[in-house]
C-alpha positions as CSV (number, residue, x, y, z in Angstrom):
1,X,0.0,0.0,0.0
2,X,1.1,3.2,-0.8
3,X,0.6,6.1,1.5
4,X,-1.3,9.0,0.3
5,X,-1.3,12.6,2.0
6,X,-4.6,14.2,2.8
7,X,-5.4,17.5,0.1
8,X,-8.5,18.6,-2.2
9,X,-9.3,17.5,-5.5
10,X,-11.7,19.6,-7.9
11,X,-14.4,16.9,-9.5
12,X,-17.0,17.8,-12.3
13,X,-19.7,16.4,-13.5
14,X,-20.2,17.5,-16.9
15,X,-23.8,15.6,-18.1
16,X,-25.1,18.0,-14.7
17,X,-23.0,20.8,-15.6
18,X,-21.6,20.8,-12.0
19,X,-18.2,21.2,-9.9
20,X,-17.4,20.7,-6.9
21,X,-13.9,20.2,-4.6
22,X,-13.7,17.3,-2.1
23,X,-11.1,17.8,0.8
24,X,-9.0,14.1,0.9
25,X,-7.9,13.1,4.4
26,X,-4.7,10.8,4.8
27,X,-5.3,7.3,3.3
28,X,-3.6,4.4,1.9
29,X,-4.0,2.3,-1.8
30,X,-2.4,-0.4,-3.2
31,X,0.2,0.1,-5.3
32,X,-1.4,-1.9,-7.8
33,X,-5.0,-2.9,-8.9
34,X,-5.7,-6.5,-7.3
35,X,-4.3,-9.1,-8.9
36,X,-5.3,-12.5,-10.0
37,X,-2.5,-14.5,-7.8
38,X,-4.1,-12.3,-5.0
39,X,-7.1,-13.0,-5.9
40,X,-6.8,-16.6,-5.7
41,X,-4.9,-16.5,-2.7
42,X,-8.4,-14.8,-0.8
43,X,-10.8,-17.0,-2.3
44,X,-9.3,-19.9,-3.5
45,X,-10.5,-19.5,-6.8
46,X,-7.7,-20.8,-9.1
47,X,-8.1,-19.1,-12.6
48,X,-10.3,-21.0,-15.0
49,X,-12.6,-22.0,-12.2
50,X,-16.2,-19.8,-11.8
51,X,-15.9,-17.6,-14.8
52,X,-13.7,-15.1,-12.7
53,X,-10.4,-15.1,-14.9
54,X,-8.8,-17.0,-17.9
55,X,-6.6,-20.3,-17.2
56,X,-4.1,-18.9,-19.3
57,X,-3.8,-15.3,-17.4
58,X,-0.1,-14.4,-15.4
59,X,-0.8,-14.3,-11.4
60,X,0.8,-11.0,-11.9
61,X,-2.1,-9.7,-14.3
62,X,-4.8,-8.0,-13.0
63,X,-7.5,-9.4,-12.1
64,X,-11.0,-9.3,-14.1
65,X,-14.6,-10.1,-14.7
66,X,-15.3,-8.7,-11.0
67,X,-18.5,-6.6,-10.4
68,X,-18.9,-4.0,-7.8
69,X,-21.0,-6.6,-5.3
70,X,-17.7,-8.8,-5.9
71,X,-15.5,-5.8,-5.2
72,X,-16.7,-5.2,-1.9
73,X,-16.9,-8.7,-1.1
74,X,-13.3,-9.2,-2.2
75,X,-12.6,-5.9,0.6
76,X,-14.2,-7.7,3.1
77,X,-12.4,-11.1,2.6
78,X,-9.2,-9.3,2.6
79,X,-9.9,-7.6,5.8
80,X,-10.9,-11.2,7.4
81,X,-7.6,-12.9,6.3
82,X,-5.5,-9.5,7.4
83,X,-7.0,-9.6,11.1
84,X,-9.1,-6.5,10.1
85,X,-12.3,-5.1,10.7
86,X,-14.5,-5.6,7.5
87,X,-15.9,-2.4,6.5
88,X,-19.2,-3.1,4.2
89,X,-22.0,-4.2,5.7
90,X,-26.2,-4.7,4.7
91,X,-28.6,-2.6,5.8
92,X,-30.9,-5.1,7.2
93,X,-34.2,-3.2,5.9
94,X,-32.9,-2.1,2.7
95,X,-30.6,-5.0,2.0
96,X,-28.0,-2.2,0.5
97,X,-24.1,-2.2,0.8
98,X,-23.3,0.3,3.9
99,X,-19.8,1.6,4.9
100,X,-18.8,1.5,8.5
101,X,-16.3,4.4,8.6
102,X,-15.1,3.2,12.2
103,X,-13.8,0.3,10.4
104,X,-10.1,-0.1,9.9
105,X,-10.5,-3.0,6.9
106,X,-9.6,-2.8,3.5
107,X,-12.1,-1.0,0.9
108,X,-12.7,0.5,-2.2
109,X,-11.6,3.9,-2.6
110,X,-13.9,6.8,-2.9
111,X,-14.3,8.8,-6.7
112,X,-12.5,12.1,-4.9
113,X,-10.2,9.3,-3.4
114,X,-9.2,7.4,-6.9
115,X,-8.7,11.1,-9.0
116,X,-6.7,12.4,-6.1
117,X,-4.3,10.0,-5.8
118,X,-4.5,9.4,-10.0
119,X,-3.2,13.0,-10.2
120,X,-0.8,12.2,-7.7
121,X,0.2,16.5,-7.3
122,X,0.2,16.9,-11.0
123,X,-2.2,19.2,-12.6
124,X,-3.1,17.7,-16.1
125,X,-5.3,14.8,-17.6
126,X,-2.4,12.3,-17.3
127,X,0.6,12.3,-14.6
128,X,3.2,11.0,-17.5
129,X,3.2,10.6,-21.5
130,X,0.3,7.8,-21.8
131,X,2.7,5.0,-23.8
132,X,5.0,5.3,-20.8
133,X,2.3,4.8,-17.9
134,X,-0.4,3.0,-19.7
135,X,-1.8,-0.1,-21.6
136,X,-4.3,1.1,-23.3
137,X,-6.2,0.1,-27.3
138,X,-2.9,1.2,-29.0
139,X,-0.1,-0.7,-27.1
140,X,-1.9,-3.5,-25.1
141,X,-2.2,-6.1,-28.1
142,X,-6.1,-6.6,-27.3
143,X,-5.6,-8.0,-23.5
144,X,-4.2,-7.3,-20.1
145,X,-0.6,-7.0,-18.3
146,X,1.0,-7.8,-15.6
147,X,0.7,-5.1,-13.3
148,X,3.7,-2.9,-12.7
149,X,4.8,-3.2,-16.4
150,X,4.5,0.7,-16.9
151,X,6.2,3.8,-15.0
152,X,4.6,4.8,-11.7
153,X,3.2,7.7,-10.6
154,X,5.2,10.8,-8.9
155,X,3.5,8.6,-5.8
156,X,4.7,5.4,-6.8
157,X,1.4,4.3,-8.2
158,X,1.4,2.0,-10.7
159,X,-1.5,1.2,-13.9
160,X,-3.7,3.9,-12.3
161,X,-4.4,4.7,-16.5
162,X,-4.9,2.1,-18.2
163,X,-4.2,-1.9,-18.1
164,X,-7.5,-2.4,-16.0
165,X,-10.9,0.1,-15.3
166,X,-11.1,0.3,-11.2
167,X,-14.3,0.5,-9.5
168,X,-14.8,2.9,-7.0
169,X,-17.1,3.3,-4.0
170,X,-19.5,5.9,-5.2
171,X,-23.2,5.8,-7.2
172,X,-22.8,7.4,-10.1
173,X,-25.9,9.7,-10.3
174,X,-28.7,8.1,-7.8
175,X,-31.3,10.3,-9.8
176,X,-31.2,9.5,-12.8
177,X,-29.1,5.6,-13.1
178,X,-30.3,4.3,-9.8
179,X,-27.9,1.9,-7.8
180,X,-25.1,2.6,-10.6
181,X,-22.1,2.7,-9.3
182,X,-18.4,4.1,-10.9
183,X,-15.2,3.1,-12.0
184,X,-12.0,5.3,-13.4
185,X,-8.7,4.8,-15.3
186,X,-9.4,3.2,-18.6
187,X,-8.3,-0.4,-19.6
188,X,-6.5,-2.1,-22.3
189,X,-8.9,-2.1,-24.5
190,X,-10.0,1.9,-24.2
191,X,-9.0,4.7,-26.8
192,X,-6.7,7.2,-25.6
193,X,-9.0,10.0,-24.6
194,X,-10.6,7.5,-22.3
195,X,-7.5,7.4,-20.4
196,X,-7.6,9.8,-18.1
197,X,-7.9,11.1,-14.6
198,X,-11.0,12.8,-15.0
199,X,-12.9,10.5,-16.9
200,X,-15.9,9.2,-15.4
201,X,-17.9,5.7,-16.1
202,X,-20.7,3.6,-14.3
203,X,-22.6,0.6,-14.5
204,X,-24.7,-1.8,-12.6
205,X,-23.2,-3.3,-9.6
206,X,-23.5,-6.6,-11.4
207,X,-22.2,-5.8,-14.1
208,X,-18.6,-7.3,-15.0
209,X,-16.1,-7.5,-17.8
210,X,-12.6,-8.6,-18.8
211,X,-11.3,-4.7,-18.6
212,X,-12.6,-4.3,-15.3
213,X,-11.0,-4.8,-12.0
214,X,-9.9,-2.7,-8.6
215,X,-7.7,-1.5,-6.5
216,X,-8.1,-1.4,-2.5
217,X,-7.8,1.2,-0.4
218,X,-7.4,1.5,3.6
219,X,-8.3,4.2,5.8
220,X,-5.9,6.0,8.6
221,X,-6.9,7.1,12.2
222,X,-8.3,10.3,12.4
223,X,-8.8,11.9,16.0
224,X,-12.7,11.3,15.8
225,X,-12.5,7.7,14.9
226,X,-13.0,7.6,11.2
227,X,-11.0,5.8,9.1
228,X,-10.3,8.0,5.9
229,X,-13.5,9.3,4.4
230,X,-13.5,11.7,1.9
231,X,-13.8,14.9,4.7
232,X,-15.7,17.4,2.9
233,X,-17.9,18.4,-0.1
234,X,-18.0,21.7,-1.8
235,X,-20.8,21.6,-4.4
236,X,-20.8,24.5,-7.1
């Protein structure tokens, strides 16, 4: 995991026509998106075996075919094996995914969370030249790499662009999609332009695909108990 200092990070949505800046407290993420060995190692799945991953896919690759639902379940397994309390839990009236933010498990990271720590302190749409940091439609040869193949991040980040989408925490637009929820990044088979910090997707929390993976992230201690939520919203 790589550790992440606390900041702000200006997010837009640009179907609504609105901005707004999130202040980021301390947190860490993994270095790299989840990968299949890992995978395997918290479930036992081997690859081949329930539709999760290819028999032919690297231990190193990341790893795929993983909807939100599995996501958080994968967080929570992660948590159990670490010693860790789990953070997502089910309402028991609603039956919906809920965060416990006094939990110190392993989760997914927020949207603010993921394009914070994408830009990593740099100011434009990518934090390198994208054939350097990235496996994307152009350079990936129509499947996915082992993580770590491309340059990191100025914080040591690597395949944040690229390689694999990442899903995040948050519903995409409640009004309008429902239960949607989001993912970032761009994967090996997305154009350029869709490789980018800023760039926004969603689906169902079913939904999987063979570009589509995460990344987890962990809370730190703050002085009230919380374990590294997103500390503020600034809607414009």
């Amino acid at each position: 995991m790589v550790a992440v200092p606390g900041g702000t990070v200006d997010l837009r949505d640009d179907r609504r026509g609105t901005r707004w800046r999130a202040e980021i407290a301390p947190f860490l993420l993994g270095r790299y998106p989840v990968t299949v060995h890992l995978h395997r190692e918290l479930t036992g799945v081997r690859a081949g075996e329930g539709g999760e991953v290819g028999a032919e896919v690297s231990g190193a690759s990341p790893v795929t075919n993983v909807s939100w639902f599995d996501a958080v379940g994968l967080c929570n397994r992660a948590s159990e094996v670490a010693g860790l309390e789990p953070v997502y839990g089910h309402d028991p009236d609603s039956g919906e995914v809920v965060w416990n933010a006094a939990a110190d498990g392993y989760r997914l990271p927020t949207e603010a969370e993921w394009q914070y720590a994408c830009k990593a302190g740099t100011g434009g749409y990518r934090y390198g030249e994208l054939d350097a940091v990235a496996w994307y439609a152009d350079n990936s040869g129509g499947r996915a790499h082992d993580v770590g193949g491309k340059d990191p991040s100025p914080w040591g980040l690597h395949d944040m662009l690229g390689n694999v989408w990442e899903w995040c925490w948050d519903l995409y637009d409640p009004e309008v999609y429902g239960d949607y929820r989001l993912f970032r990044g761009g994967g090996w088979a997305e154009s350029a332009r869709g490789c980018g910090a800023t760039v926004r997707r969603r689906s169902h929390p079913t939904f999987a695909i063979d570009d589509l993976g995460l990344r987890f992230a962990r809370g730190v201690p703050s002085p009230e108990g919380a374990w590294g939520r997103v500390a503020s919203t600034d809607h414009a």
